[in-house]
C-alpha positions as protocol buffer text, in pm:
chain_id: "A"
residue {
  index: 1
  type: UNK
  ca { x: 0 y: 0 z: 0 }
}
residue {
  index: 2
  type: UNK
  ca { x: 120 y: 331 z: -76 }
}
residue {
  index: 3
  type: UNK
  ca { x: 210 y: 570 z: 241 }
}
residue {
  index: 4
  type: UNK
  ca { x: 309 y: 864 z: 142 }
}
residue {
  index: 5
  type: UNK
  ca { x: 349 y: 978 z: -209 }
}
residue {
  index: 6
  type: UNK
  ca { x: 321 y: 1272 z: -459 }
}
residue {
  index: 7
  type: UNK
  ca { x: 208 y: 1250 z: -811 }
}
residue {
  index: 8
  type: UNK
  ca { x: 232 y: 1450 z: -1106 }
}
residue {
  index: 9
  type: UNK
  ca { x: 14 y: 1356 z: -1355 }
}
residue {
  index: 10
  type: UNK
  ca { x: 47 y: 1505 z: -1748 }
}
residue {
  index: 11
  type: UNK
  ca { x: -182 y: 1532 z: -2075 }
}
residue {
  index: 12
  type: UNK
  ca { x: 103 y: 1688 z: -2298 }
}
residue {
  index: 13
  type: UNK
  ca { x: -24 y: 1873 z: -2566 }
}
residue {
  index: 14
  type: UNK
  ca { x: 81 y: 2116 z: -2830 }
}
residue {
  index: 15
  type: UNK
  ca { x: -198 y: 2383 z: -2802 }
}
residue {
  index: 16
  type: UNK
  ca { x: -304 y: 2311 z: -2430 }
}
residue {
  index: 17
  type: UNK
  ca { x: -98 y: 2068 z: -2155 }
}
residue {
  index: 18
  type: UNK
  ca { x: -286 y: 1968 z: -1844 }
}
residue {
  index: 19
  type: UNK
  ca { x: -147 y: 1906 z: -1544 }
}
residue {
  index: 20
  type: UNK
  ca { x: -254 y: 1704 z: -1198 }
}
residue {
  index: 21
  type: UNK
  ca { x: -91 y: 1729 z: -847 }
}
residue {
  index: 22
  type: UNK
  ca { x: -219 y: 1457 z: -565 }
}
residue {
  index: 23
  type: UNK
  ca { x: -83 y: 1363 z: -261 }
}
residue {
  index: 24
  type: UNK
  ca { x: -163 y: 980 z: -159 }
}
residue {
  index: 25
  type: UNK
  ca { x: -127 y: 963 z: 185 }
}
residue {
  index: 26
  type: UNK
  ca { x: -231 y: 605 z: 345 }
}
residue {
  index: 27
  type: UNK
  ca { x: -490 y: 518 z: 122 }
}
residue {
  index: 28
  type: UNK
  ca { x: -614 y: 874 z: 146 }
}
residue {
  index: 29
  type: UNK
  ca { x: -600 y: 1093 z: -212 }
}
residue {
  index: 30
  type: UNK
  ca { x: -540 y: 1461 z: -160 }
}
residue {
  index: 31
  type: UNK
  ca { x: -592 y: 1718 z: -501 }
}
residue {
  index: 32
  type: UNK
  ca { x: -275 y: 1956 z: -450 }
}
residue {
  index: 33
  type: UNK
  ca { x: -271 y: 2169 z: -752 }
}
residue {
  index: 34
  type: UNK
  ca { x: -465 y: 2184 z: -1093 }
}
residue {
  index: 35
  type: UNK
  ca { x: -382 y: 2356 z: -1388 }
}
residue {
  index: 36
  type: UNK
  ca { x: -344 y: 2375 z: -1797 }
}
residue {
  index: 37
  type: UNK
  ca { x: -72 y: 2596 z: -1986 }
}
residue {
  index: 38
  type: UNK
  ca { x: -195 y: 2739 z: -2286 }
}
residue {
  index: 39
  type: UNK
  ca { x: 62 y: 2741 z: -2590 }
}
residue {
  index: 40
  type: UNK
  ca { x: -140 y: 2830 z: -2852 }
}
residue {
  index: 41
  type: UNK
  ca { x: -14 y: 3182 z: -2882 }
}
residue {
  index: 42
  type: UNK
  ca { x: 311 y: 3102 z: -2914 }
}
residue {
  index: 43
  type: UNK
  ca { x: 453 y: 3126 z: -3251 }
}
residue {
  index: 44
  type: UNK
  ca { x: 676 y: 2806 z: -3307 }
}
residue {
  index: 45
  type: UNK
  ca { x: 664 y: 2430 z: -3236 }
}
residue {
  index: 46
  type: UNK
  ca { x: 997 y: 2455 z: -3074 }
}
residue {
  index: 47
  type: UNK
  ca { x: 908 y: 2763 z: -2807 }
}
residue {
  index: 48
  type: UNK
  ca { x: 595 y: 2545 z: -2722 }
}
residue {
  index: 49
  type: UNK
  ca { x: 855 y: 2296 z: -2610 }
}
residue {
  index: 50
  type: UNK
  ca { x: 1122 y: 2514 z: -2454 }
}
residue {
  index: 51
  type: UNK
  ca { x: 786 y: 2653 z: -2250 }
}
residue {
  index: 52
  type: UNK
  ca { x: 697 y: 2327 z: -2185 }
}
residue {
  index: 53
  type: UNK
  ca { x: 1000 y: 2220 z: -2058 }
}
residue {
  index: 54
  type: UNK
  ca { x: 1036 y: 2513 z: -1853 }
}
residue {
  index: 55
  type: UNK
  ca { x: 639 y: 2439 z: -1688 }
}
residue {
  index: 56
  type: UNK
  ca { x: 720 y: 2082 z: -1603 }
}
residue {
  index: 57
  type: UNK
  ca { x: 1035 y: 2194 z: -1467 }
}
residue {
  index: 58
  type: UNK
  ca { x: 919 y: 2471 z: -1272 }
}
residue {
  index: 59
  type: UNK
  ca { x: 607 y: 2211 z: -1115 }
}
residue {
  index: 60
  type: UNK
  ca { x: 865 y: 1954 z: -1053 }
}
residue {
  index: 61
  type: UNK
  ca { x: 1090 y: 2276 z: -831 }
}
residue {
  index: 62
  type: UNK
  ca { x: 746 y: 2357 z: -675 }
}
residue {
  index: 63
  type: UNK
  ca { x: 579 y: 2088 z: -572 }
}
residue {
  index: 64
  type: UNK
  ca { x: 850 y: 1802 z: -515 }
}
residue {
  index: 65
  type: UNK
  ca { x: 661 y: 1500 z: -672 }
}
residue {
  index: 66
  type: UNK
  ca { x: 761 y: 1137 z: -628 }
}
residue {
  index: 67
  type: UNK
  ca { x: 669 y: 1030 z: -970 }
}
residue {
  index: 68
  type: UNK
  ca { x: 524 y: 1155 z: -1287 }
}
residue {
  index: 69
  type: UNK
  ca { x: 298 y: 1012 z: -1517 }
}
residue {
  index: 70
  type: UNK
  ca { x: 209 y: 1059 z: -1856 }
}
residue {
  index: 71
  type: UNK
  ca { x: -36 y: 1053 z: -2083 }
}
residue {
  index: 72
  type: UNK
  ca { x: 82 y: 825 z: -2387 }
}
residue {
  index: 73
  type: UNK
  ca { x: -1 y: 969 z: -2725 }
}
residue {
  index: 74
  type: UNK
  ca { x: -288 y: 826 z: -2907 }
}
residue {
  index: 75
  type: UNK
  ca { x: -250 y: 718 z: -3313 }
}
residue {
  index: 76
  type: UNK
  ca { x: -450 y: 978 z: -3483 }
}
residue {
  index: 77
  type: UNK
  ca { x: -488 y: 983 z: -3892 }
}
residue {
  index: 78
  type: UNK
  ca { x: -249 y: 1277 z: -3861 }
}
residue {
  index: 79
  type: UNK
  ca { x: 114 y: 1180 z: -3861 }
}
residue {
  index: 80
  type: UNK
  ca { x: 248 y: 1551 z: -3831 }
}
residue {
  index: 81
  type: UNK
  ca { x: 1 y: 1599 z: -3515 }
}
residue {
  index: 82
  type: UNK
  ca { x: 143 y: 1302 z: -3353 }
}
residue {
  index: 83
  type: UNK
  ca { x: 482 y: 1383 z: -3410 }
}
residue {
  index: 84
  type: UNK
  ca { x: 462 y: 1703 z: -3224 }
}
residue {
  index: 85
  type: UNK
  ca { x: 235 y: 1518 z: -2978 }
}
residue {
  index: 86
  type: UNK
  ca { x: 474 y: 1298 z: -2915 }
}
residue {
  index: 87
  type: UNK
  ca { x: 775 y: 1553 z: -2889 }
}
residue {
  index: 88
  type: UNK
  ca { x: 532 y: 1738 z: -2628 }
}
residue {
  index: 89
  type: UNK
  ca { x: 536 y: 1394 z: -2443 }
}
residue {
  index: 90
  type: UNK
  ca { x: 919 y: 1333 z: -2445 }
}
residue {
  index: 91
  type: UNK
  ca { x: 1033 y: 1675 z: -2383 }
}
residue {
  index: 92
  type: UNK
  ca { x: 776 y: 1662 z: -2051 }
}
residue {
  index: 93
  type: UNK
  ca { x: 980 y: 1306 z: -1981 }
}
residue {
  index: 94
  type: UNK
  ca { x: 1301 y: 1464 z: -2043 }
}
residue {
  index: 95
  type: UNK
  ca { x: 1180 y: 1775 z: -1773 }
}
residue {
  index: 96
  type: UNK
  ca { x: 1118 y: 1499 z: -1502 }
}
residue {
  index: 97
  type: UNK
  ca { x: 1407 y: 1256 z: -1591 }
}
residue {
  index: 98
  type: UNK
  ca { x: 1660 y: 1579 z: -1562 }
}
residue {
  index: 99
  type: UNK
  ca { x: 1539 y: 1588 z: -1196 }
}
residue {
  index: 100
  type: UNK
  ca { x: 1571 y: 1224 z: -1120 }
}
residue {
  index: 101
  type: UNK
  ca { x: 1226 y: 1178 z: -1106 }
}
residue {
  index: 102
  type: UNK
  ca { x: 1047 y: 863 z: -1243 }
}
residue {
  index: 103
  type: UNK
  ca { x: 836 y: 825 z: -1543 }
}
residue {
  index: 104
  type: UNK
  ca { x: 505 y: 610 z: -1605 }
}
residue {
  index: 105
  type: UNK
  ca { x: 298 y: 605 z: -1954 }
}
residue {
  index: 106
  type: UNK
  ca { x: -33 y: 500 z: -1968 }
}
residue {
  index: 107
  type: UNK
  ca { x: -251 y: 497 z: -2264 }
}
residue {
  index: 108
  type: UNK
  ca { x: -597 y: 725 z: -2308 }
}
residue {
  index: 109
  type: UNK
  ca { x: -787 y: 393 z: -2264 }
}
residue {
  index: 110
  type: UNK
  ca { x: -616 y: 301 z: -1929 }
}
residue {
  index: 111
  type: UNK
  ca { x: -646 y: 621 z: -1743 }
}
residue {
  index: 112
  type: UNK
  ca { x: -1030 y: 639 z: -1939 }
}
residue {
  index: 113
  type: UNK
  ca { x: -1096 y: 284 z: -1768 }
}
residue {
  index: 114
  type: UNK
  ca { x: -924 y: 364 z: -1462 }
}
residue {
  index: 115
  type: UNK
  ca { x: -1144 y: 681 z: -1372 }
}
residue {
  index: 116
  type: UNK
  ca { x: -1486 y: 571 z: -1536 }
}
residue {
  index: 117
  type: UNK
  ca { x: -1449 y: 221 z: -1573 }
}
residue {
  index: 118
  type: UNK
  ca { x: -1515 y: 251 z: -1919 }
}
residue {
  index: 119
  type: UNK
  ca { x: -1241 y: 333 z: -2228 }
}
residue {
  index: 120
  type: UNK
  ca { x: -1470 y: 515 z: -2433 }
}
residue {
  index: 121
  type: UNK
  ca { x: -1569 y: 784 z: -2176 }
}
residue {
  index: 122
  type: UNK
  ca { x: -1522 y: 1172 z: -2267 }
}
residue {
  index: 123
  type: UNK
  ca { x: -1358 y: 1417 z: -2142 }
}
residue {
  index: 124
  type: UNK
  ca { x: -1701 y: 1528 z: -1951 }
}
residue {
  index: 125
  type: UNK
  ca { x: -1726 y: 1209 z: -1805 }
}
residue {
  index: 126
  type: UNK
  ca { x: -1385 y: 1172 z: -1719 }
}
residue {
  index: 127
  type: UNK
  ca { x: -1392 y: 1525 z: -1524 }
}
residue {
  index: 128
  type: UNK
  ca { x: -1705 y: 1488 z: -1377 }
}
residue {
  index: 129
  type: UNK
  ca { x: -1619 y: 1175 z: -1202 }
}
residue {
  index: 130
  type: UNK
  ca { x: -1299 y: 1315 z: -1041 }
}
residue {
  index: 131
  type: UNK
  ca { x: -1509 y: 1628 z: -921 }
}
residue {
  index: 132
  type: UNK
  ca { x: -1691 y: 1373 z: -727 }
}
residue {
  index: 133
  type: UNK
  ca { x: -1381 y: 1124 z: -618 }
}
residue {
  index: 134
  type: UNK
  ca { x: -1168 y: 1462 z: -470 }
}
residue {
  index: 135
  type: UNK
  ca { x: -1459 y: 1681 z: -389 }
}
residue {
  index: 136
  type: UNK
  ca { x: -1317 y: 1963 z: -619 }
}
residue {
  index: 137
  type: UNK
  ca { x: -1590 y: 2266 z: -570 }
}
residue {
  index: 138
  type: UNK
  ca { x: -1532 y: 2335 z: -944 }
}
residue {
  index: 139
  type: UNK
  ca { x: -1397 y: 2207 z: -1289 }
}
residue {
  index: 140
  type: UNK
  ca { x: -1067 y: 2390 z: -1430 }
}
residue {
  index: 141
  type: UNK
  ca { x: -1157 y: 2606 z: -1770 }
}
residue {
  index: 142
  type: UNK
  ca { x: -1020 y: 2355 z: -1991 }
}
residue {
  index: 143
  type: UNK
  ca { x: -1090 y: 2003 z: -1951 }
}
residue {
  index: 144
  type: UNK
  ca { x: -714 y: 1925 z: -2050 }
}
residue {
  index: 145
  type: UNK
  ca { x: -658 y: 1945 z: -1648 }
}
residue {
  index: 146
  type: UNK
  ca { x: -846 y: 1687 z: -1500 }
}
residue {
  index: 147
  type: UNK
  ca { x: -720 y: 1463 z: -1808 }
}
residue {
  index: 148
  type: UNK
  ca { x: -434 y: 1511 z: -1643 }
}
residue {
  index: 149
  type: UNK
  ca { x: -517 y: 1487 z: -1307 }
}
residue {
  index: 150
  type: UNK
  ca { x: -683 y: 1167 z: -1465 }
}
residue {
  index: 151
  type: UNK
  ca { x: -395 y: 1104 z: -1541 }
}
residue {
  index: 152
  type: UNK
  ca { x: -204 y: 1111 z: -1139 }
}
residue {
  index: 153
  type: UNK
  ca { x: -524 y: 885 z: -1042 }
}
residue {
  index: 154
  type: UNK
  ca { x: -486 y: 605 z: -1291 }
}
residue {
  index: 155
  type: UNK
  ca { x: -86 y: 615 z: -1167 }
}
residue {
  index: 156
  type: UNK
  ca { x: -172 y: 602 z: -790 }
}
residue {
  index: 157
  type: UNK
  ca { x: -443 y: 312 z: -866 }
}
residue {
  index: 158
  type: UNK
  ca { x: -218 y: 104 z: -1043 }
}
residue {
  index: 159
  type: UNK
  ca { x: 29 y: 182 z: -752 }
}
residue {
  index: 160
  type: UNK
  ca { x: -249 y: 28 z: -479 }
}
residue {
  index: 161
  type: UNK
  ca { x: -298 y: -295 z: -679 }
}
residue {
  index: 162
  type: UNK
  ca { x: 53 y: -379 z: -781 }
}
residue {
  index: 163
  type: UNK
  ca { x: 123 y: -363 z: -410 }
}
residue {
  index: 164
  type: UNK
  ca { x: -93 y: -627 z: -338 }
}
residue {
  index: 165
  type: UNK
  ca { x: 31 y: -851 z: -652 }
}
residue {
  index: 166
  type: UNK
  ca { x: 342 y: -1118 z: -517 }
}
residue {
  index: 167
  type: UNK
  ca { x: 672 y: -1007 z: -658 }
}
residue {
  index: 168
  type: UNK
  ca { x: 935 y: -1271 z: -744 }
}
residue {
  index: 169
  type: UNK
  ca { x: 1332 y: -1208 z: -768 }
}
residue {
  index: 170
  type: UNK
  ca { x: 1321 y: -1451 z: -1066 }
}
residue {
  index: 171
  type: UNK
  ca { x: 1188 y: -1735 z: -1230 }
}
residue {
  index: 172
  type: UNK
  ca { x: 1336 y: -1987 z: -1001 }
}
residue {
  index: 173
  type: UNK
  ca { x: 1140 y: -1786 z: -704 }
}
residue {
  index: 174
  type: UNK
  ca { x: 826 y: -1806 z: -886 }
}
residue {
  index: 175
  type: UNK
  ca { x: 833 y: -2178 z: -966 }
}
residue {
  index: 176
  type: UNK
  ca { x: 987 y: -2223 z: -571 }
}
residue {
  index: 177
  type: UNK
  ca { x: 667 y: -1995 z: -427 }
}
residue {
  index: 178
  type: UNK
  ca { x: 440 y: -2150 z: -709 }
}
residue {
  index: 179
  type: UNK
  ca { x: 466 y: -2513 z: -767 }
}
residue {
  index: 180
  type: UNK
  ca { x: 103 y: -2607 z: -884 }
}
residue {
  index: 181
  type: UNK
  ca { x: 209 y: -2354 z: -1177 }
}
residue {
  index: 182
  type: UNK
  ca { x: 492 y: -2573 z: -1329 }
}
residue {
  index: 183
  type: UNK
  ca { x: 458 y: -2739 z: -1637 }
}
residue {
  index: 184
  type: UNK
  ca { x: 638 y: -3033 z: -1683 }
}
């Protein structure tokens, strides 16, 4: 079970990247800070990134987080949008890595799943149900936010059942703790 742990949770994105803050303290899960940057007005792909870096950066400084997760780009039927998609990702990986921090991906249709229970929910759905799990009093202006305080969630749930799952050194461990499992 987790103790004591903060999470930064990211939905990278070229025009708009969302960000989620939680602190998971026994199996208690605190909102700490919520929040999109808007890069739209910047003129080139590569000052969206330099600005990007800098924002993941600066919440990494500011609010100390244990581990960040990501939002793994989706395959779209544009291949230039996922390009810079995906540049938006690995710069934000880069931002945490240069900090020591680690990184965890999980695709749209986990953290979907995760939150609603359901892969195909929308963004609506998505935000409305983590209104209700933290008891926020409102929803952020954009919805690119709580995607990625979806985001922190899906990260600290996957936390709270891998702790319960057995770990083994290696495969001789397994078979040893597992012998009904052998195949001969």
């Amino acid at each position: 079970m987790i103790k004591d742990k903060v999470i930064l949770g990211i939905d990278p994105g070229t025009n708009i990247m969302g960000y989620g803050i939680i602190h998971i303290k026994n199996s208690k899960t605190e909102l700490i800070a919520l929040g999109s940057i808007e890069l739209n007005k910047l003129e080139t792909h590569f000052l969206k990134l330099q600005k990007i870096y800098e924002r993941t950066s600066y919440l990494i400084t500011e609010y100390k987080p244990d581990e960040v997760a990501i939002e793994a780009p989706f395959l779209g039927k544009n291949p230039q949008s996922m390009l810079k998609l995906g540049r938006a990702q690995g710069i934000s990986i880069a931002a945490a890595l240069s900090h020591n921090i680690p990184v965890f991906e999980y695709s749209p249709l986990k953290v979907k799943q995760s939150i609603t229970g359901k892969g195909s929910s929308s963004k609506e759905q998505v935000a409305g149900m983590l209104e209700s799990m933290l008891k926020m009093k409102e929803l952020p202006k954009h919805l690119d936010a709580t995607d990625g305080l979806a985001v922190a969630v899906c990260h600290s749930f996957q936390n709270q059942k891998n702790s319960t799952d057995k770990s083994y050194s290696s495969w001789k461990a397994f078979i040893t703790q597992n012998p009904k499992r052998k195949i001969s």
